[in-house]
C-alpha positions in Angstrom: 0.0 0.0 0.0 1.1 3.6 -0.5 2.0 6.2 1.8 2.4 9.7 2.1 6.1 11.0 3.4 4.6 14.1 4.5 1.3 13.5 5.8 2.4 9.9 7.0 -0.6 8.3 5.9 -1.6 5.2 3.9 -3.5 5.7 0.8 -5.5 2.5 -1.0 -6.0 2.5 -4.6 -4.6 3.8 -7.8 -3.7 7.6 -6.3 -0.5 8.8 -7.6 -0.1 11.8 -5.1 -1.6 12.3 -1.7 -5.3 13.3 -1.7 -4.8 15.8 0.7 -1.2 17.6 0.6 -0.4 16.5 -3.4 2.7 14.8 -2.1 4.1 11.8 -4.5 3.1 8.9 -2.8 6.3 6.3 -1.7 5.2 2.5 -2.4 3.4 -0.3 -4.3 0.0 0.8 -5.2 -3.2 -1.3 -3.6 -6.2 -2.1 -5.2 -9.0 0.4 -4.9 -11.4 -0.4 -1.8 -13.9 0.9 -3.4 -16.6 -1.0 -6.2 -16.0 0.0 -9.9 -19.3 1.1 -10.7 -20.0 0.3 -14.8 -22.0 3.1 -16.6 -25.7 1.6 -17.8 -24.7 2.3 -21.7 -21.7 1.6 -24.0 -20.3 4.5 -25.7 -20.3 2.3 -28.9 -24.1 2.2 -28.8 -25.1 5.5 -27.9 -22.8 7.4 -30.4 -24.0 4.8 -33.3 -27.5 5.7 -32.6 -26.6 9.2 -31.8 -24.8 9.3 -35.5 -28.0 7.3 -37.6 -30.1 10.1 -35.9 -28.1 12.8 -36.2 -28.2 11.6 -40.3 -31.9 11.4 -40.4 -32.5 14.7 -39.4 -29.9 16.4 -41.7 -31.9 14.5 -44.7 -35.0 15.7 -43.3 -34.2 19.1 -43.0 -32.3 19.1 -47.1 -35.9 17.3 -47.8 -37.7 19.9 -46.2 -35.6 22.8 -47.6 -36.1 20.8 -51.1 -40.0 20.5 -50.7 -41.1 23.9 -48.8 -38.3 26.1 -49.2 -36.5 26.0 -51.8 -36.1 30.0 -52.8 -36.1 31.0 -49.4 -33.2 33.5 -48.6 -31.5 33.7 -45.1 -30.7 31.8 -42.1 -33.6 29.9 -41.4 -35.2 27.2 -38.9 -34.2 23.9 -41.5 -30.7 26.0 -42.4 -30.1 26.1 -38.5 -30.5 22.2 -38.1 -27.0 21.5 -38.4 -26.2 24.1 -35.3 -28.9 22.2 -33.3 -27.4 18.3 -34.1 -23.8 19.8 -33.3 -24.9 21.1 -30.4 -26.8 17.5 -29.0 -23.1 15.8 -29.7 -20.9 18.6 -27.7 -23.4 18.2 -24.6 -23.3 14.5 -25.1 -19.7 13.4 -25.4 -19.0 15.7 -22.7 -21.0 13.9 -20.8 -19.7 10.8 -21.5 -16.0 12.1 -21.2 -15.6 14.0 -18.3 -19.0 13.3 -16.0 -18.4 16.4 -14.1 -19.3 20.1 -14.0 -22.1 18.9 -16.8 -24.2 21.6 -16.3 -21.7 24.6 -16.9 -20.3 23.2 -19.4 -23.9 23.4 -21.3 -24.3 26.8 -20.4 -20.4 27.8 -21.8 -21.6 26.2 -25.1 -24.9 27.7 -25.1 -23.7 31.3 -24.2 -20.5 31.2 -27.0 -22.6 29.8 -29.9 -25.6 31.8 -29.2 -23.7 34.9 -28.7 -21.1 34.5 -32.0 -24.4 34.3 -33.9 -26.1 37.0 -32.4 -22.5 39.2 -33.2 -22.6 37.5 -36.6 -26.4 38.8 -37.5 -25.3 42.3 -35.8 -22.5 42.0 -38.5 -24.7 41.6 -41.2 -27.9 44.1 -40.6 -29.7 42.4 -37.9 -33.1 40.5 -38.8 -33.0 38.5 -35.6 -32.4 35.2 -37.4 -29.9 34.4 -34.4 -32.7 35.3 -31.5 -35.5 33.6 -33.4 -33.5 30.9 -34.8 -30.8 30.1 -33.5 -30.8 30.6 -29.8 -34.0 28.0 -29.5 -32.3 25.1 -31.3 -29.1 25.4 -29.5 -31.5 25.2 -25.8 -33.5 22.8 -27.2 -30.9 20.1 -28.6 -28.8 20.9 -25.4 -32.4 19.6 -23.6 -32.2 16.8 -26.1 -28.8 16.4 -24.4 -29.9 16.7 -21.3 -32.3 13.7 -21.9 -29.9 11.2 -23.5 -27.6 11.8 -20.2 -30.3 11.3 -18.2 -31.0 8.3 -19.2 -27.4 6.7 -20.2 -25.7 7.6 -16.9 -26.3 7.1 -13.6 -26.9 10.3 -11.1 -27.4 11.1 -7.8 -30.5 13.2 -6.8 -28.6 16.1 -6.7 -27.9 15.9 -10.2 -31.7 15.5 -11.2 -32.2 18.5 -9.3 -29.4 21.1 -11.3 -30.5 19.6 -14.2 -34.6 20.3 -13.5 -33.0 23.8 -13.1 -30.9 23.9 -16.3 -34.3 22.8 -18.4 -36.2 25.4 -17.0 -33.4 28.2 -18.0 -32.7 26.6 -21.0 -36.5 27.1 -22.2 -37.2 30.6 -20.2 -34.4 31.4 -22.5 -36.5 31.7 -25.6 -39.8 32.6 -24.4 -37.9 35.8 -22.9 -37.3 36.9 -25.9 -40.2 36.3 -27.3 -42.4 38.2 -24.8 -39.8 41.0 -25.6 -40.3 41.2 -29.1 -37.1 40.0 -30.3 -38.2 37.2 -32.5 -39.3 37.2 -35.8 -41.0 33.8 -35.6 -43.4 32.0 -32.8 -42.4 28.7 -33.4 -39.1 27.8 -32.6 -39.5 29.7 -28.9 -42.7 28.0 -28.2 -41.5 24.5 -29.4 -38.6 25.0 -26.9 -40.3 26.0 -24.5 -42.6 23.4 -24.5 -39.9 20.8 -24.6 -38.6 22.0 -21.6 -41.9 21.6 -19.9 -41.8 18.0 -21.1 -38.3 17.7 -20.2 -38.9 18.8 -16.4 -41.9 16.8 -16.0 -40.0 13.5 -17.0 -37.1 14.4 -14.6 -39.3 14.6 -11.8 -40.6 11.6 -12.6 -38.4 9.3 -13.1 -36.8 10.0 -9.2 -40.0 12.4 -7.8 -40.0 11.4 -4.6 -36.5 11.7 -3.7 -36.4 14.5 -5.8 -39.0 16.5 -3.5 -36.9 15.5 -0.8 -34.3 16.8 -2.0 -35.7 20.1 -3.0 -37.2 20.9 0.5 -33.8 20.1 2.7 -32.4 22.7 0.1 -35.0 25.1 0.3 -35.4 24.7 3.9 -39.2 24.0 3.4 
């Protein structure tokens, strides 16, 4: 088993420095007392299904654009699609890479690409593409995100609880705007919005009781 020189302590598992000075440990390392917990998913699988899905959608949204759209000008909802599918893979692999600090790392992705597209239409004569557009389908593919992490890895209550939080912000985000004015177009706010709703509802359900609990010690209620 390891030791610490400093602290003159002995360390089980796999630590290469002392957890609580940062000293190089001295000695043969011993195996970890604590239970490897396995994640519920294989990367494999998720990021195959991820990638068929992520494909579908593109062809949808060239079908759409071929069938509906196909002299319309601009940034659009179907020309956005591909912001929205790269933003679902960012939150996700994340997720499955690092498996901390989750949450802000959503909201850093969500604030850069939402505000290089609002600079970019300020750029270009403003017509609010980026607040109509844009802004909705990054908060609503990082719910989308939200969802697949929820129900690939496992959490502790606490988690379901920043997360609750992070859906409703991500979809007061939009309808902001929208009661402000700022958007061109009801849809894409409203569909967020509304996803959020849904989002919230099934992450209170899956853990509600503990959830509750968790909530009241928190809020002192």
């Amino acid at each position: 088993m390891r030791s610490c020189p400093d602290c003159t302590v002995r360390v089980e598992g796999d630590w290469a420095r002392c957890p609580l000075c940062g000293t190089a440990l001295e000695g043969a390392a011993a195996p970890s007392p604590y239970p490897a917990v396995p994640l519920r998913f294989t990367r494999r699988r998720v990021l195959r299904v991820l990638t068929l899905t992520s494909l579908a959608v593109i062809a949808l949204s060239f079908l759409a654009q071929l069938l509906f759209r196909p002299d319309q000008e601009g940034i659009g909802a179907l020309r956005s699609v591909w912001l929205g599918i790269a933003a679902t893979w960012l939150v996700v692999v994340v997720a499955a890479t690092k498996r901390r600090n989750i949450a802000k790392s959503i909201v850093y992705l969500v604030t850069l690409a939402g505000g290089v597209c609002v600079y970019w239409d300020y750029l270009t004569g403003w017509s609010a593409w980026s607040l109509t557009y844009v802004v909705p389908i990054l908060c609503a593919a990082s719910i989308i995100g939200l969802l697949i992490i929820v129900r690939v890895i496992r959490m502790e209550v606490g988690d379901y609880v920043v997360y609750s939080g992070l859906t409703v912000l991500l979809g007061l985000t939009p309808i902001v705007f929208l009661a402000l004015g700022w958007v061109g177009t009801v849809i894409p706010s409203a569909i967020c919005g509304g996803l959020s709703v849904l989002t919230v509802v099934l992450l209170l359900t899956v853990r509600g009781g503990a959830v509750r609990h968790e909530l009241a010690t928190r809020l002192h209620l």
